[in-house]
C-alpha positions in Angstrom: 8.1 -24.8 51.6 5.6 -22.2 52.9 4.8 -18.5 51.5 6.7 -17.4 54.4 10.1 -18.9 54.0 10.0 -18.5 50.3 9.8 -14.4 51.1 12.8 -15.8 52.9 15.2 -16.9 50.2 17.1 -14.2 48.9 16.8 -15.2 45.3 13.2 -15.2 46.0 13.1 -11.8 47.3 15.0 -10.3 44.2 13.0 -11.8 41.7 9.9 -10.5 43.6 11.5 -7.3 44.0 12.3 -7.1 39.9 8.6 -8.5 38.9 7.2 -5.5 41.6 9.4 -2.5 40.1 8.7 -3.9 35.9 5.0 -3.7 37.2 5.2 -0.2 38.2 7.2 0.7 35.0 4.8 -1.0 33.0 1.8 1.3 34.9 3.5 4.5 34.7 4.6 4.1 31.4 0.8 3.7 30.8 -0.1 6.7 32.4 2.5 8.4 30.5 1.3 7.5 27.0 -0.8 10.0 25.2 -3.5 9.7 22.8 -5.6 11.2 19.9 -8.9 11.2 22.1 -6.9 13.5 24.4 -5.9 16.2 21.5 -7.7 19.9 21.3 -7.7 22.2 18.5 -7.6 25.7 19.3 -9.6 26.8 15.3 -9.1 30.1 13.9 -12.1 32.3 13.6 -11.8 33.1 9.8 -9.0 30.9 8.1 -10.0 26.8 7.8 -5.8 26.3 6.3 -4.7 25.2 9.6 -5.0 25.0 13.3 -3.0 24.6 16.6 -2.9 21.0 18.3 -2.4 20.5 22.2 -2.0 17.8 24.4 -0.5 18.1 28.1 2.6 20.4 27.5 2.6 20.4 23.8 1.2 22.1 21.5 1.6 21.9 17.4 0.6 23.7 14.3 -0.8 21.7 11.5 -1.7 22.8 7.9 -4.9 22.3 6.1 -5.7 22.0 2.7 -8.6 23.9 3.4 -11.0 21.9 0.8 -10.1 18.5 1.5 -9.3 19.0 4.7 -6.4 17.0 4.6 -3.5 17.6 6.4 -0.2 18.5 4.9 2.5 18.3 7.9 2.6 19.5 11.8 4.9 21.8 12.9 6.4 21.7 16.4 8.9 23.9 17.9 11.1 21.4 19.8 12.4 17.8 20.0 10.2 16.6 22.8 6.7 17.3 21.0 8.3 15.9 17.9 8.7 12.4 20.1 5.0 12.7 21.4 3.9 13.4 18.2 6.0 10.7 16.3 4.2 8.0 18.8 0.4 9.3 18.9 -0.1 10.1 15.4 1.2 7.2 12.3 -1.2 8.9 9.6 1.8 9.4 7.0 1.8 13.2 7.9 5.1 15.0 7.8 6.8 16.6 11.3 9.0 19.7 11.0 10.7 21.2 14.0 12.2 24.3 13.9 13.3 26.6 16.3 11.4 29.1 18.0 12.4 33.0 17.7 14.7 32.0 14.8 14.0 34.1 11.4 12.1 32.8 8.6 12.5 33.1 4.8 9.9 33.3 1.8 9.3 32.4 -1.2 6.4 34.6 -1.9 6.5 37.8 -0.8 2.9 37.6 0.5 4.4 36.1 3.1 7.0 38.7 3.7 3.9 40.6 4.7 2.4 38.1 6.9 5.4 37.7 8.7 5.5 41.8 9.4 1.7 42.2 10.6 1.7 38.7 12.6 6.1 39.0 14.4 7.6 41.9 12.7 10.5 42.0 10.3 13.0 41.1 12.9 11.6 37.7 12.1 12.4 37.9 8.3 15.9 36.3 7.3 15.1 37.0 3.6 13.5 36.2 0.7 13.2 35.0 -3.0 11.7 37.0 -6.0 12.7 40.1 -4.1 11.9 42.4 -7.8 8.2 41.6 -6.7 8.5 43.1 -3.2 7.1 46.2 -3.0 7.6 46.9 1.3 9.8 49.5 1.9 10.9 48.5 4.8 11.9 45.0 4.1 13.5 46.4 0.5 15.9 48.5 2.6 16.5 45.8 5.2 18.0 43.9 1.5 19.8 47.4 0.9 21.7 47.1 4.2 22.4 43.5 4.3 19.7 43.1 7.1 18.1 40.4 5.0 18.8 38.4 1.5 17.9 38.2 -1.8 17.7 34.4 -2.0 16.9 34.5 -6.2 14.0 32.7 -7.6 14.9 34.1 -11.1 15.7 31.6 -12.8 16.1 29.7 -9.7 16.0 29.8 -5.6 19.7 30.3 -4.1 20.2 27.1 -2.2 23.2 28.1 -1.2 22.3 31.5 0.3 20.0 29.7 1.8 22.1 27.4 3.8 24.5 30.5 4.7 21.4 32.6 6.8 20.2 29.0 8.3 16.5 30.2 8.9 14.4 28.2 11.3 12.3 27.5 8.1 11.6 28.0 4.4 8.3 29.0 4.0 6.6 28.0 0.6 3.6 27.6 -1.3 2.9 24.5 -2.0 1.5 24.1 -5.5 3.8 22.8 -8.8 7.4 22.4 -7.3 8.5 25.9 -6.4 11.5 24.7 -5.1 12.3 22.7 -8.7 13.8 19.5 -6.3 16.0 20.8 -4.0 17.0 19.2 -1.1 18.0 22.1 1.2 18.2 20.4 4.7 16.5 23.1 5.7 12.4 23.1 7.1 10.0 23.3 4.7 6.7 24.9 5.8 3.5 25.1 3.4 1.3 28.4 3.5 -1.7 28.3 2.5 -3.0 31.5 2.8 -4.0 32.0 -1.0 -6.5 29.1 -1.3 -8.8 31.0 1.6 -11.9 32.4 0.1 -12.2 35.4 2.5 -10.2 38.1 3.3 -9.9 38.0 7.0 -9.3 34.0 6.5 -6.1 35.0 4.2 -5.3 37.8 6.9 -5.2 35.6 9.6 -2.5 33.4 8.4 -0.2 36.2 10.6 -1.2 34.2 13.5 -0.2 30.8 12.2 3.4 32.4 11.1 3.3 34.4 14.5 3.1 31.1 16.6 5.8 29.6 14.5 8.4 32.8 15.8 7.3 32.5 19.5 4.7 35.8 18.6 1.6 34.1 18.8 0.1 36.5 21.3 1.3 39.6 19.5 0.2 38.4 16.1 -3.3 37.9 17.4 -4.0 41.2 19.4 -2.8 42.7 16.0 -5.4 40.3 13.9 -8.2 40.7 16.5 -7.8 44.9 15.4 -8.0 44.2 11.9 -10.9 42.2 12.0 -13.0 44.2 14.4 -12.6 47.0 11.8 -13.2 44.9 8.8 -17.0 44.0 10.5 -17.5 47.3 11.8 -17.2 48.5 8.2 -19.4 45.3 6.9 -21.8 46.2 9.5 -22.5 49.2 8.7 -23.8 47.7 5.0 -26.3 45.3 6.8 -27.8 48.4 8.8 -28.8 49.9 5.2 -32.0 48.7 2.7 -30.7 50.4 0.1 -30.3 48.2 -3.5 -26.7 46.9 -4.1 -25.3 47.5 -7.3 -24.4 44.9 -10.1 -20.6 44.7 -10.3 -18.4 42.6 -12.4 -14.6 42.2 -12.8 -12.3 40.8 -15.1 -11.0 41.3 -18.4 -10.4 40.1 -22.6 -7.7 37.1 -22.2 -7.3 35.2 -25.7 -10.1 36.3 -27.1 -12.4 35.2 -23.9 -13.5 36.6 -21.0 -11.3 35.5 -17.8 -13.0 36.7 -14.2 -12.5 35.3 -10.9 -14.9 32.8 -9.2 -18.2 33.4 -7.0 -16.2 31.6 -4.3 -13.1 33.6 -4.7 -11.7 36.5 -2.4 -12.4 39.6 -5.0 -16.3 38.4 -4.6 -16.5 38.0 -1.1 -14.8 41.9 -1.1 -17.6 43.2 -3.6 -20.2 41.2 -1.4 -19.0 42.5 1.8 -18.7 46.2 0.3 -22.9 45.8 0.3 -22.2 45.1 -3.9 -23.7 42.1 -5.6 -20.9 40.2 -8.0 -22.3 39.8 -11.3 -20.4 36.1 -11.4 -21.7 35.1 -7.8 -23.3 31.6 -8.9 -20.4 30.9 -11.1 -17.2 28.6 -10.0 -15.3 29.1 -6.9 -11.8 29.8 -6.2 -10.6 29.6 -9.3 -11.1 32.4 -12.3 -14.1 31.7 -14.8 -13.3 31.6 -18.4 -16.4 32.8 -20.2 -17.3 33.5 -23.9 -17.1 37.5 -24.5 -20.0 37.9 -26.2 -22.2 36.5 -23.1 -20.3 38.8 -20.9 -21.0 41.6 -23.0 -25.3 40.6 -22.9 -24.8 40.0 -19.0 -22.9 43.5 -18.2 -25.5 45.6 -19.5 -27.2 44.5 -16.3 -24.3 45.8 -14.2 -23.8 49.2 -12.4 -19.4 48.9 -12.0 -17.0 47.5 -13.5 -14.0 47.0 -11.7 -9.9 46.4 -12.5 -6.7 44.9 -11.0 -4.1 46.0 -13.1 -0.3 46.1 -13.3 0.2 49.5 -15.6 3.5 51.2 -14.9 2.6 54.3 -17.0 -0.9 55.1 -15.5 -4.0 53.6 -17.1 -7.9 55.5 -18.1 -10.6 54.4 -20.0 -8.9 55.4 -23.2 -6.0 53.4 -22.6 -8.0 50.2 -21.8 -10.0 50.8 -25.1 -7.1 51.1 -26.7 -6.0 47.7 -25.3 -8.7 46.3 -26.7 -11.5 47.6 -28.4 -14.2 45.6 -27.6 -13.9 46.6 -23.8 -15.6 49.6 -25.3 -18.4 47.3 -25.3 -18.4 46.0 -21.3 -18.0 49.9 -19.6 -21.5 50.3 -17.9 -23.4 52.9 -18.8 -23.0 55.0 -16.1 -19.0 54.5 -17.5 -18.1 53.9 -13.6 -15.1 52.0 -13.6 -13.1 51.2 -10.3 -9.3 50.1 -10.2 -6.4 48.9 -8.0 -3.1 49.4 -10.1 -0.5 46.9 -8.5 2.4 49.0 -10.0 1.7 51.7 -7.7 -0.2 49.9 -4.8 1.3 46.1 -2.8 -2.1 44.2 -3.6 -0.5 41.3 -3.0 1.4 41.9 0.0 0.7 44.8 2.3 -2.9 44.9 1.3 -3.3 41.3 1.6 -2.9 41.9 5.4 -4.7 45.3 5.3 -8.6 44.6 4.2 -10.1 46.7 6.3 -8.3 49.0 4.1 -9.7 47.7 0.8 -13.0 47.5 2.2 -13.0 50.9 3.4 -12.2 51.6 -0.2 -14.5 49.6 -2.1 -17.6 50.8 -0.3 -16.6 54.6 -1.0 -17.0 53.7 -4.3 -19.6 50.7 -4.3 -21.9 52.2 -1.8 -21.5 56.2 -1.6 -24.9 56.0 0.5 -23.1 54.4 3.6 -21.4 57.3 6.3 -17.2 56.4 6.8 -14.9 57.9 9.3 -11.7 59.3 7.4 -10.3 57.3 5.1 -6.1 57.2 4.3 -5.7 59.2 1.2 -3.8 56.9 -0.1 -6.6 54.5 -1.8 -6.2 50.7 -2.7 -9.0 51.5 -5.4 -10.1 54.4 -7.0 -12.2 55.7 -10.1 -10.3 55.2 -13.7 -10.7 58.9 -15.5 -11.8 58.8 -19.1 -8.2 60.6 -20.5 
């Protein structure tokens, strides 16, 4: 039988047909496929805890352990990037979906704060360890019913939880703050706390603006905060004069506990145009350091400074009184600078304000350097003797 009459024979012709159509499936199934090689990270410019992923029409939000550099889970905000993702990457890492424009809840109020710099508190479903919180705003929104008080003393209210149904439970992800539970709910680690600069721990607004549909917002509002904050550090590298010795810290069980030369309250002191007495010593995490070669090293230093949770005021009498050999660490000059958390958010609205704490810090730090006005309200300020 010839070519010709074989085109002929209708069963000939279908199976032709079928081999023709499962080769053009197989091609644009091909072309559909998509691949690592074809990825691109948009970066942040300060924090190294996570990044956004894209490829053709979706786009992803992955977070960082930013040491290792390994990644803790993706975060997409619908199905269909939860497919593409589920077939280009099989590294072990978890996907979440949640739901865009949906409200969030916390677990550290940090993040209550990050969430109304980078979205707004329209965002904010509620929150746990709500006696911590120190937002007005967000406090009253609890008051009114607005938002909820999901525990966290002794333990997070799953059930609460479940009942608001936010798009996601954002945690941090050290030790088992959730003690087990199995809410059915996203998860979503934030890792703002292990950045070593403040503008890196600032910038987590963006990450949890992308996650609401606010990316765009959350970033025009960053981009503001970080111009000022190098303004301000600018204006210390257009000055020669000497930086003064400053160290932090304080007695903890009889030794001397300080934070790292890596950690965030050095990079401050650094950026301020000081020089952190501790600068070659650890990283992120605190120093623990015999007292008595504290003692020998601060006679070098020019400052001492404080963060301090004291409800009834606090002065250099009161932190001798504490303990008497701090009587031993106050610099000669008997300059000591503190931030008293009972009376200012360090760890929430200031957290998402340094500019402001700069601004502060070199008042005190460098007096030679020219500011605009400053708020009167001050992050830190001199501790009076009485």
């Amino acid at each position: 039988m010839t070519f010709e009459n074989n085109l002929l024979n209708p069963l000939s012709t279908n199976c032709f047909l079928l081999i023709l159509l499962f080769s053009l499936s197989v091609t644009s199934c091909k072309e559909d496929e998509v691949h690592t090689s074809q990825v691109e990270y948009l970066k942040p410019s300060y924090a190294q805890g996570y990044r956004l992923g894209m490829v053709k029409d979706c786009e992803w939000l992955e977070c960082i352990h930013p040491s290792t550099q390994k990644t803790l889970v993706r975060v997409v905000r619908d199905s269909s990037a939860f497919d593409i993702l589920s077939n280009m990457f099989v590294d072990g890492v978890a996907h979440i979906v949640i739901s865009e424009k949906k409200k969030l809840a916390t677990l550290s109020t940090t993040h209550v704060a990050l969430i109304n710099q980078g979205a707004g508190l329209e965002y904010w479903s509620g929150g746990a360890f709500i006696s911590y919180l120190q937002n007005e705003e967000a406090l009253q929104m609890i008051d009114n019913s607005k938002a909820s008080d999901l525990g966290g003393v002794p333990e997070f209210d799953k059930e609460k939880c479940l009942a608001i149904n936010p798009s996601a439970v954002l945690i941090y992800p050290y030790g088992d703050p959730l003690n087990n539970l199995e809410l059915g709910i996203p998860v979503v680690p934030i890792l703002e706390y292990l950045e070593s600069t403040p503008l890196g721990r600032t910038e987590w607004m963006c990450a949890i603006g992308w996650m609401v549909g606010e990316h765009a917002k959350a970033k025009l509002a960053f981009s503001l905060i970080s111009k000022e904050y190098e303004h301000l550090k600018s204006l210390i590298a257009q000055t020669n004069s000497a930086r003064p010795v400053v160290f932090t810290g304080s007695v903890r069980e009889g030794k001397w506990s300080a934070p790292g030369g890596g950690s965030l309250v050095a990079r401050f002191i650094e950026d301020a145009g000081g020089e952190y007495l501790f600068r070659d010593g650890g990283g992120l995490e605190n120093l623990t350091l015999d007292l008595e070669s504290v003692i020998v090293s601060a006679e070098n230093a020019d400052l001492w400074g404080l963060v301090i949770f004291a409800p009834d005021g606090y002065s250099i009498a009161k932190m001798v009184l504490d303990d008497q050999r701090h009587s031993y660490l106050i610099p000669e000059s008997r300059k000591v600078f503190y931030c008293n958390t009972a009376e200012v958010d360090y760890f929430g609205d200031l957290i998402v304000s340094p500019e402001r704490v700069l601004g502060d810090l070199i008042a005190l730090i460098r007096p030679d350097v020219v500011l605009g006005k400053r708020l009167e309200e001050k992050s830190f300020k001199w501790l009076q003797e009485e």
